[in-house]
C-alpha positions as CSV (number, residue, x, y, z in Angstrom):
1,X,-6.2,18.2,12.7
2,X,-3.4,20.7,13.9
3,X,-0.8,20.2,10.8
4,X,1.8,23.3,11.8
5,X,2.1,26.0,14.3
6,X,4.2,29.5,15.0
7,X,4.4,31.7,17.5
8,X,3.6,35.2,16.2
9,X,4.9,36.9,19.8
10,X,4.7,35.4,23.6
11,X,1.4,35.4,23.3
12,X,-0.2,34.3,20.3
13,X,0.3,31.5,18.3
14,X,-1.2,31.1,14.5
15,X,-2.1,27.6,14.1
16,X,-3.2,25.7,11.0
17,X,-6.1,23.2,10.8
18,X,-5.3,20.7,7.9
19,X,-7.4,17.7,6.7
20,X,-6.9,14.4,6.7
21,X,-6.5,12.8,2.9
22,X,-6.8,9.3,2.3
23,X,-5.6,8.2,5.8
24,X,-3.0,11.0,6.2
25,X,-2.4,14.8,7.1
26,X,-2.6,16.6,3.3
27,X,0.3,18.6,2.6
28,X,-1.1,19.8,-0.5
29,X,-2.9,22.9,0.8
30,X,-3.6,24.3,-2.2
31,X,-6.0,22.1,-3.1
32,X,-7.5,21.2,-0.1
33,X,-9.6,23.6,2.6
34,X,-7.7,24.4,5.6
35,X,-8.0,26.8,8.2
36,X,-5.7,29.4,10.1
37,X,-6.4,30.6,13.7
38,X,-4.6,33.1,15.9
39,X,-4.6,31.8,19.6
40,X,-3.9,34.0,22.8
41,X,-2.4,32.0,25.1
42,X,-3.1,34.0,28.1
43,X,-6.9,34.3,27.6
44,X,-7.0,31.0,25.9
45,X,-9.3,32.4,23.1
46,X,-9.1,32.5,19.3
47,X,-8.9,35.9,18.1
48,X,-9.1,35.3,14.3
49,X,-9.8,32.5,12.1
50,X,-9.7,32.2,8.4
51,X,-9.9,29.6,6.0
52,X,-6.8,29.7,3.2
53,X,-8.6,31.3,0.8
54,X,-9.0,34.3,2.7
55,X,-8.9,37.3,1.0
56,X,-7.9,39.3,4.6
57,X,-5.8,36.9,5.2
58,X,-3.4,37.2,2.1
59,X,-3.6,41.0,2.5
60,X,-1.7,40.6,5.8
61,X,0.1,38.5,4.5
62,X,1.3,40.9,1.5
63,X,1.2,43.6,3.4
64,X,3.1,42.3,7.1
65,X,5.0,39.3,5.5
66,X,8.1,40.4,8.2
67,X,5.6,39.8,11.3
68,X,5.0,36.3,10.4
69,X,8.3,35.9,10.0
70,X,9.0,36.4,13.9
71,X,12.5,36.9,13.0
72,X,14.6,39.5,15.2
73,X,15.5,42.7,13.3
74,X,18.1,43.8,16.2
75,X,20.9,41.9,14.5
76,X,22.3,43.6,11.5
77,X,21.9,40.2,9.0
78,X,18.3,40.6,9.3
79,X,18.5,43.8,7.5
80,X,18.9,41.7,4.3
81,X,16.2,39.5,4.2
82,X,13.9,40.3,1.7
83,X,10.2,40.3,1.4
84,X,6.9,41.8,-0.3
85,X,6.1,43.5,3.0
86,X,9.4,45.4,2.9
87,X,11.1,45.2,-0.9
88,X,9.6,46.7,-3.8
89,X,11.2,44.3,-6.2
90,X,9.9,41.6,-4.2
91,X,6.2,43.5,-3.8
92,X,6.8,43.8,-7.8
93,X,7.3,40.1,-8.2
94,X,4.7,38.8,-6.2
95,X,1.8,41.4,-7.9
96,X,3.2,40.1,-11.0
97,X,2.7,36.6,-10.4
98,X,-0.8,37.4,-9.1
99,X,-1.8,38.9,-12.3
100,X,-0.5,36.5,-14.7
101,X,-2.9,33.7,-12.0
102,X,-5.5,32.2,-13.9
103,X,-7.6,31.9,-10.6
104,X,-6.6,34.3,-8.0
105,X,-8.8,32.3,-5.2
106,X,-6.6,29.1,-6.0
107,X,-3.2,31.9,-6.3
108,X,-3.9,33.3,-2.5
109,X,-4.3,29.1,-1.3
110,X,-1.2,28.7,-3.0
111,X,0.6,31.8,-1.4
112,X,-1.3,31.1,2.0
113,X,0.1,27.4,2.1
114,X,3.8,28.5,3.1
115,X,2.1,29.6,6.6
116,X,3.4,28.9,9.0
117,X,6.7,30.2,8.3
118,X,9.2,27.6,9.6
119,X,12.0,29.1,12.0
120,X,15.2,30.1,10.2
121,X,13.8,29.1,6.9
122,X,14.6,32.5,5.4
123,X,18.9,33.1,4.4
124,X,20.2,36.6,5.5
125,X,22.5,36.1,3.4
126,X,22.9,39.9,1.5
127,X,23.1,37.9,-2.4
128,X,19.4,37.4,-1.7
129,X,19.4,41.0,-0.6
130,X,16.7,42.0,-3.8
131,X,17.6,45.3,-3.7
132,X,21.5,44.2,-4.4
133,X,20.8,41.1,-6.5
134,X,18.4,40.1,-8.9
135,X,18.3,36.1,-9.6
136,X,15.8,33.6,-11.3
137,X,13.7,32.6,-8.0
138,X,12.6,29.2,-10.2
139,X,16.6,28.1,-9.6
140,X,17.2,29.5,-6.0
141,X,15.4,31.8,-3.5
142,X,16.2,32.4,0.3
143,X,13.5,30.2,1.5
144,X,14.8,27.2,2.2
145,X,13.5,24.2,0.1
146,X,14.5,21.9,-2.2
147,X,14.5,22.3,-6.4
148,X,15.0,20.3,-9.2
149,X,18.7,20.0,-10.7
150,X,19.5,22.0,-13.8
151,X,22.4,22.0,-15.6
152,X,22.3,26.0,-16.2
153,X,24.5,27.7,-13.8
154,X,22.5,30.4,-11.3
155,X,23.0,33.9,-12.3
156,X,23.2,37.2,-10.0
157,X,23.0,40.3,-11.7
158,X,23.6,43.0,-9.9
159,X,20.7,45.6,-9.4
160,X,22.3,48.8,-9.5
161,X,25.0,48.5,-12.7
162,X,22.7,46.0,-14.1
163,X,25.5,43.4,-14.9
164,X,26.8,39.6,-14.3
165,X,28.2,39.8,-10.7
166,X,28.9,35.8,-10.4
167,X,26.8,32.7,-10.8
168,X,26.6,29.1,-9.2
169,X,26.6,25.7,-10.8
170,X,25.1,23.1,-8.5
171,X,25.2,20.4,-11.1
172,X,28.5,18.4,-12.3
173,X,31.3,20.3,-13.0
174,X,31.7,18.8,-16.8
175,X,28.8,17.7,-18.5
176,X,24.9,17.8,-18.2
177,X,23.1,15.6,-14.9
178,X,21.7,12.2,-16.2
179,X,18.2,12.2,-17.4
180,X,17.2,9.1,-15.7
181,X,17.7,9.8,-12.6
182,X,15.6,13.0,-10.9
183,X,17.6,15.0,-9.0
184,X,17.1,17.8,-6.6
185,X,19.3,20.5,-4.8
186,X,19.4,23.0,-2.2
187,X,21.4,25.6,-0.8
188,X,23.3,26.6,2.2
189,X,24.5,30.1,2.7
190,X,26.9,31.5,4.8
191,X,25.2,34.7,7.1
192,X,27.6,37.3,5.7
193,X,30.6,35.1,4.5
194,X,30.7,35.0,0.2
195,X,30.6,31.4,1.0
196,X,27.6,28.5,-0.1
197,X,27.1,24.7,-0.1
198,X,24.8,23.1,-2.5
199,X,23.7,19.3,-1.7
200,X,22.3,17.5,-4.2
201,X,20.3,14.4,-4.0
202,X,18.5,11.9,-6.0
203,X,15.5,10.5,-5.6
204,X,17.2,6.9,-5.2
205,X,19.3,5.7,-2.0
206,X,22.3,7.3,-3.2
207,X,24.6,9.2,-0.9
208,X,24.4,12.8,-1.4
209,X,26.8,14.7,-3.4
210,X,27.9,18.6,-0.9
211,X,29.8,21.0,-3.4
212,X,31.6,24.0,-1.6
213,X,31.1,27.5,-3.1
214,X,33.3,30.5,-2.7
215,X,33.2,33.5,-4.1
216,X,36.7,35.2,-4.8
């Protein structure tokens, strides 16, 4: 079954093949085969086709991680969005965590299971600029998606002068989160503005709880 698709230009499309898991579509493609094809629209054929543990898959995907992006670089915000294909702390990162893999084939399913890139689902905000900022990518990342609530605050240390330049607390103001009660968070930031929300949630029916950032 088709479980996500993206255009790559006006013409092609890359479209995943998922399987079906216990009744349902399986999001968990890491751990379950799926399959990535390239369609032109204009000739109606399928130009490539891998399955997600493709080793020449994941090299384009290392290597051209801005292409599959599909994101415009004509306007000047762009510039700061960071990737392996385009930032050598980011390429450092990512070759890092491929080394410390205990099975790279499961490693490249893992990486491979992002695609398709969801529109807008990478901040150009320049604090995740990784030339300008280094931060813990386990706490906060410029891919938007939601992480569990901790009560350390999020540190950015500046790359260059290699010293605290702010940090964000997305939990309570006073005192540590309750243990019972799982919570997640995720972040909002302004395009070029010093300015974030965080929204926080709880895996019960409670009304979420929108803190306002600002960075004087």
């Amino acid at each position: 079954m088709i479980s996500k698709v993206q255009f790559l230009d006006r013409h092609h499309l890359l479209i995943k093949f998922g399987g079906v898991v216990d009744g349902g579509l399986s999001r968990t493609a890491d751990h379950h085969p799926s399959f990535f094809a390239v369609y032109n629209m204009e000739t109606t054929e399928i130009v490539a086709f891998y399955q997600n543990a493709a080793d020449d898959l994941y090299h384009l995907f290392e290597q051209y991680c801005d292409h599959l992006h599909a994101t415009s670089r004509n306007s000047l915000h762009m510039n700061f969005v960071s990737s392996h294909s385009n930032n050598i702390h980011a390429q450092d990162q990512l070759k890092c965590m491929k080394n410390k893999a205990s099975n790279t084939s499961q490693f490249v399913k893992k990486m491979l299971s992002s695609l398709p890139f969801s529109c807008q689902s990478q901040s150009p905000s320049p604090y995740f600029d990784q030339s300008l900022f280094r931060f813990d990518e386990k706490l906060i990342s410029a891919g938007d998606r939601h992480r569990q609530l901790t009560d350390h605050p999020i540190k950015f240390i500046s790359r260059r002068r290699h010293i605290l330049k702010f940090k964000i607390k997305s939990g309570p103001e006073f005192g540590s989160t309750d243990g019972r009660s799982k919570k997640i968070s995720s972040f909002l930031f302004h395009p070029f503005l010093p300015l974030a929300l965080s929204i926080q949630q709880t895996l019960f029916l409670q009304p979420p709880v929108v803190n306002i950032h600002f960075r004087r």
